[in-house]
Structures are given as structure tokens and as C-alpha cells.
PyMOL CGO cylinders between C-alpha atoms (Angstrom):
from pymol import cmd
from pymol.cgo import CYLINDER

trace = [
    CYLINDER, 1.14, 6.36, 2.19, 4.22, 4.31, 2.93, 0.3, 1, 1, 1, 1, 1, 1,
    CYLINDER, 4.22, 4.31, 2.93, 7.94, 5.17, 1.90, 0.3, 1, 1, 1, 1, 1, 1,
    CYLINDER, 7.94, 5.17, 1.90, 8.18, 3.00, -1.33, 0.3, 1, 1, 1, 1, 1, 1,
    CYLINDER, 8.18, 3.00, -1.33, 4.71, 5.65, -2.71, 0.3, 1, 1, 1, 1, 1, 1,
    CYLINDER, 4.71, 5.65, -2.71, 6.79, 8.32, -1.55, 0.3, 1, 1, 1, 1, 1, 1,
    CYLINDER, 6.79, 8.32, -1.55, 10.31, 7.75, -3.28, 0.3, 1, 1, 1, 1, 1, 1,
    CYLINDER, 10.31, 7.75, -3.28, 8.80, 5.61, -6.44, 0.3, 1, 1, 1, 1, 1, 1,
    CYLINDER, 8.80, 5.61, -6.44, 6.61, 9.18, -6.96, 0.3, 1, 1, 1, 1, 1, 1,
    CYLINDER, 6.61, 9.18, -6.96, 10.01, 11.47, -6.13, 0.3, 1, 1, 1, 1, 1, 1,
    CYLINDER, 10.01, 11.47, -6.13, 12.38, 9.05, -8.86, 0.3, 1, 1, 1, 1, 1, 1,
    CYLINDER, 12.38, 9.05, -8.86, 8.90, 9.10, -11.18, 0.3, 1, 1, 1, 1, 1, 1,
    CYLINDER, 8.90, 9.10, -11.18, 8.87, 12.60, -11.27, 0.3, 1, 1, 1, 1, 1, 1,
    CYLINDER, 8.87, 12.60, -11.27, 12.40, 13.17, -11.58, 0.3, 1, 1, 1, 1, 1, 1,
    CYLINDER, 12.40, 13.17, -11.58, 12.79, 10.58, -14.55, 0.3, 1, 1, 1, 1, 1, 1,
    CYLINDER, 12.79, 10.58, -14.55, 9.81, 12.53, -16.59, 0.3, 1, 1, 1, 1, 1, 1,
    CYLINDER, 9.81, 12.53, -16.59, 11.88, 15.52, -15.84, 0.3, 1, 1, 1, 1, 1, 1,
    CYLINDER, 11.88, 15.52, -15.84, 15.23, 14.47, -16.99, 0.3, 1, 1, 1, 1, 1, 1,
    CYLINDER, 15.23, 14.47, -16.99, 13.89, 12.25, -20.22, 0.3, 1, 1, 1, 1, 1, 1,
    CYLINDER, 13.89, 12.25, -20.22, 12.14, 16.15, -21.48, 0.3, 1, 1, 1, 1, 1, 1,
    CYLINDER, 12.14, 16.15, -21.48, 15.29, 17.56, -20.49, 0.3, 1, 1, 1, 1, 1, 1,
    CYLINDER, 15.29, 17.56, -20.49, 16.48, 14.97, -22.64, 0.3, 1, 1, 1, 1, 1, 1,
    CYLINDER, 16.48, 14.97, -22.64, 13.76, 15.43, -25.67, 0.3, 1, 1, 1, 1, 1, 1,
    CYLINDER, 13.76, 15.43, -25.67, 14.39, 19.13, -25.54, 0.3, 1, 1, 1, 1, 1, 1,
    CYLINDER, 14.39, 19.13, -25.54, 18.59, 19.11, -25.68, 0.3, 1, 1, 1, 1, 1, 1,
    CYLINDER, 18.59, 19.11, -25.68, 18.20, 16.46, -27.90, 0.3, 1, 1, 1, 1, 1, 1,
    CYLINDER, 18.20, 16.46, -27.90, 20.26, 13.84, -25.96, 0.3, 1, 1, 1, 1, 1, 1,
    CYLINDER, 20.26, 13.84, -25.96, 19.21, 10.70, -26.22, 0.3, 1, 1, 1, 1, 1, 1,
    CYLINDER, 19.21, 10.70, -26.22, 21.48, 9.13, -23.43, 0.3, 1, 1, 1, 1, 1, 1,
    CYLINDER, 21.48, 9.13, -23.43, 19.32, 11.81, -21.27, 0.3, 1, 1, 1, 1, 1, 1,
    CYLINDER, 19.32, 11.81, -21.27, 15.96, 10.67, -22.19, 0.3, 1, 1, 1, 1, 1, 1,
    CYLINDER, 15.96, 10.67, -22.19, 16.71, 6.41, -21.79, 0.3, 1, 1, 1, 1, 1, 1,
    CYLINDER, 16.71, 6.41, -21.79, 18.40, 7.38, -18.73, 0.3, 1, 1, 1, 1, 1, 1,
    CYLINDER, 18.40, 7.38, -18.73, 15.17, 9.30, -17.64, 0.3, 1, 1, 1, 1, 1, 1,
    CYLINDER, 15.17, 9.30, -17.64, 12.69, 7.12, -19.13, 0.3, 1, 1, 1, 1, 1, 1,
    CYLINDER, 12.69, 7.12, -19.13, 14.61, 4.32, -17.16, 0.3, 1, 1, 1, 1, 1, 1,
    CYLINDER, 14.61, 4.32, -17.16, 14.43, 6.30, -13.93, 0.3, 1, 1, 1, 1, 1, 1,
    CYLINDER, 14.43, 6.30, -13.93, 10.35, 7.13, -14.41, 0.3, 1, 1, 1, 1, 1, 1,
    CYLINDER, 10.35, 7.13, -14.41, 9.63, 2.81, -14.90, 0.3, 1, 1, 1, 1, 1, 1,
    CYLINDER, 9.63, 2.81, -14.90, 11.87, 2.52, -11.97, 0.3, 1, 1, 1, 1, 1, 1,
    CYLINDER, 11.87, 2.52, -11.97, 9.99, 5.19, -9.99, 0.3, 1, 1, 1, 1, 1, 1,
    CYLINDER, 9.99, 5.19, -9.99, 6.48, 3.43, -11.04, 0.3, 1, 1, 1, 1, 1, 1,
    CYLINDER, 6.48, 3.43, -11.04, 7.69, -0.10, -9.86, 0.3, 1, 1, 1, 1, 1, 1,
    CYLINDER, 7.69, -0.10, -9.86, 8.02, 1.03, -6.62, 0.3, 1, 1, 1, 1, 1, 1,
    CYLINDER, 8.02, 1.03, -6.62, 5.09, 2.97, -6.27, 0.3, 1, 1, 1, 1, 1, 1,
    CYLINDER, 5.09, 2.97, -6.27, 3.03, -0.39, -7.20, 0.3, 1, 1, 1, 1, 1, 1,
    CYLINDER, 3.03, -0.39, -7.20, 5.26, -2.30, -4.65, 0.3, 1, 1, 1, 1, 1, 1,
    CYLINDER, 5.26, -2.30, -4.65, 4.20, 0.39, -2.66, 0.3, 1, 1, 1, 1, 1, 1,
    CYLINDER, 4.20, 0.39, -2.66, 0.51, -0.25, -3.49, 0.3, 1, 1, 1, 1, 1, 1,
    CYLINDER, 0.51, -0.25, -3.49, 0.41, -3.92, -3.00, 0.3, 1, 1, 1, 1, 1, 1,
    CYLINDER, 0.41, -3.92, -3.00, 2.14, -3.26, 0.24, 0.3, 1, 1, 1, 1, 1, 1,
    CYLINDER, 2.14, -3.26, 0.24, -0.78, -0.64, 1.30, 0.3, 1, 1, 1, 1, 1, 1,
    CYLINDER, -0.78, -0.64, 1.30, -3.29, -3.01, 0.07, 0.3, 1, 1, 1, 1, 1, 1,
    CYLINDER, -3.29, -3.01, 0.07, -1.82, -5.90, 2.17, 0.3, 1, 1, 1, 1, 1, 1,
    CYLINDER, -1.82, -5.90, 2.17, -1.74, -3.59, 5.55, 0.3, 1, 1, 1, 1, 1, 1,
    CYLINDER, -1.74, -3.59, 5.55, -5.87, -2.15, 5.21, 0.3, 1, 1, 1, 1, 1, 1,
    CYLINDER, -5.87, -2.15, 5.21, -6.36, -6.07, 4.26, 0.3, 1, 1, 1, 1, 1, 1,
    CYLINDER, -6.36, -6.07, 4.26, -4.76, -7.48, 7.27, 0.3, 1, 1, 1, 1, 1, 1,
    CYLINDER, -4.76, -7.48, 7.27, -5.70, -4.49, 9.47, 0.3, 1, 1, 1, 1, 1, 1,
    CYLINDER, -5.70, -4.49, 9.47, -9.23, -5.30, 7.98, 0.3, 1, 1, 1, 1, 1, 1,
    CYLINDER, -9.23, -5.30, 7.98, -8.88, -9.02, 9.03, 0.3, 1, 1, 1, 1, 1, 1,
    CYLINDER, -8.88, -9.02, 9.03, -7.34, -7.93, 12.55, 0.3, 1, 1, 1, 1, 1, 1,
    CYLINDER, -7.34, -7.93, 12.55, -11.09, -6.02, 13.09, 0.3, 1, 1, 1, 1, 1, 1,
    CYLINDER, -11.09, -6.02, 13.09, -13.09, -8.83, 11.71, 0.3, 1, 1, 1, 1, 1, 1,
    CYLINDER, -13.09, -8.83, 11.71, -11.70, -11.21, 13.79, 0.3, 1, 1, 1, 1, 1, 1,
    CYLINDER, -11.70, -11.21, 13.79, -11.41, -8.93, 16.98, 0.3, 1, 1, 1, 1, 1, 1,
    CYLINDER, -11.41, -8.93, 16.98, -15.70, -8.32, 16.29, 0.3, 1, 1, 1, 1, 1, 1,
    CYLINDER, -15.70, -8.32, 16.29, -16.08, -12.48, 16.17, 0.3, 1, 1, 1, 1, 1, 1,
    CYLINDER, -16.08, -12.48, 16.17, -14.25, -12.72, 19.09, 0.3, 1, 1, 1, 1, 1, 1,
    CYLINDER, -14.25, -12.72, 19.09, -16.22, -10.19, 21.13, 0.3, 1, 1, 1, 1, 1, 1,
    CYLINDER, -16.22, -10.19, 21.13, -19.44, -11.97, 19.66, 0.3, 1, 1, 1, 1, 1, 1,
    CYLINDER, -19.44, -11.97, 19.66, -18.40, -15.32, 20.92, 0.3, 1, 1, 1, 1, 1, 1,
    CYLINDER, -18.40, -15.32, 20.92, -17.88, -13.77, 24.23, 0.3, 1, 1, 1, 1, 1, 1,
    CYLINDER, -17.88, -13.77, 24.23, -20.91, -12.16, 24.30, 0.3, 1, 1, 1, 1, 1, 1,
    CYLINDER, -20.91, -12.16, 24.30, -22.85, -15.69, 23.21, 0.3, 1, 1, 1, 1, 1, 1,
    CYLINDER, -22.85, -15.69, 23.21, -20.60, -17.28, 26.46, 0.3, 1, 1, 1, 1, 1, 1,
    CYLINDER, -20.60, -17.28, 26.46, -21.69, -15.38, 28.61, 0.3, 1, 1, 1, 1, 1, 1,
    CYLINDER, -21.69, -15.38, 28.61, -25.20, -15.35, 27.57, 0.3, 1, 1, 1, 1, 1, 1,
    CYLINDER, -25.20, -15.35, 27.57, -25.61, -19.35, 27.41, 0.3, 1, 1, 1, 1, 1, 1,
    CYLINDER, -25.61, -19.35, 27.41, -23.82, -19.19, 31.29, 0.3, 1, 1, 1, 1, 1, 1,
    CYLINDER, -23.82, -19.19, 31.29, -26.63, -16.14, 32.48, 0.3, 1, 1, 1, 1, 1, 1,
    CYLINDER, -26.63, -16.14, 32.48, -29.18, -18.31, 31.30, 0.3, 1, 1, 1, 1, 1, 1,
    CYLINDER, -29.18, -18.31, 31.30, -28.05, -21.79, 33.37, 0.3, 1, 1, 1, 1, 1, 1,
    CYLINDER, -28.05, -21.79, 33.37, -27.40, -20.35, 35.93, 0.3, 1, 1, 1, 1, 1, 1,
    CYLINDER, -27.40, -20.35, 35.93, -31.36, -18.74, 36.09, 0.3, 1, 1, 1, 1, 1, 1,
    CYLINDER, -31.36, -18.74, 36.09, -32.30, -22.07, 35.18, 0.3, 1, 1, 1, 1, 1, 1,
]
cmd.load_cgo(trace, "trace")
């Protein structure tokens, strides 16, 4: 969980609580300002997302590549074993 999950949850939260605050005094400023704070909140927990997506993905890549590399090193040193039995 990175820090844009963490404060688009906390401003999410606090935007459902002040937009019932504002349902139950019956202020409307209350409630846009709180329903405005809960979409901001839920932006940036999906910029969050994308930007946990986009580390496992390139973490993911980092692996994949790190395994091919070990392969090819293992298939190099095989081909030179075998010439130099030959």
C-alpha cells in the first residue's frame, strides 16, 4: 500500500463523514463539500492503484528478465563445457 491508498482512503472516509453530517443537519453546503472531498479521496486511491499495479508489473518484469538472464548464462556455459570436452 503506497501513500496516495493511504490518504485517498483517510479524505474518502472523512468526505462520507462530513456529507451525513451534512444529510443529518440538513446543510447542504456540508454534504457538496463532503461529497466533493469522498470523489477526491477515491481519485487518489485509483492513482494509487495504477501506481501499485505499475510497481508488481515492473517488479514482475525485473524477475522475468533476471530468470532469462540466468538461463542464458546457464546455456553459455553449457555450450563452452561441452567444446572444451570435445
Amino acid at each position: 500500500m503506497n501513500k496516495d491508498q493511504v490518504k485517498g482512503k483517510i479524505k474518502d472516509v472523512a468526505g462520507r463523514i462530513e456529507r451525513q453530517a451534512g444529510e443529518w443537519t440538513g446543510d447542504p453546503e456540508k454534504q457538496v463539500s463532503g461529497a466533493l472531498k469522498q470523489a477526491e479521496g477515491k481519485v487518489q486511491n485509483a492513482w494509487g492503484n495504477v501506481k501499485e499495479a505499475g510497481k508488481k508489473e515492473a517488479d514482475r518484469q525485473k524477475a522475468v528478465n533476471e530468470s532469462v538472464d540466468d538461463a542464458n548464462k546457464t546455456a553459455e556455459e553449457n555450450v563452452r563445457s561441452r567444446r572444451k570436452v570435445s
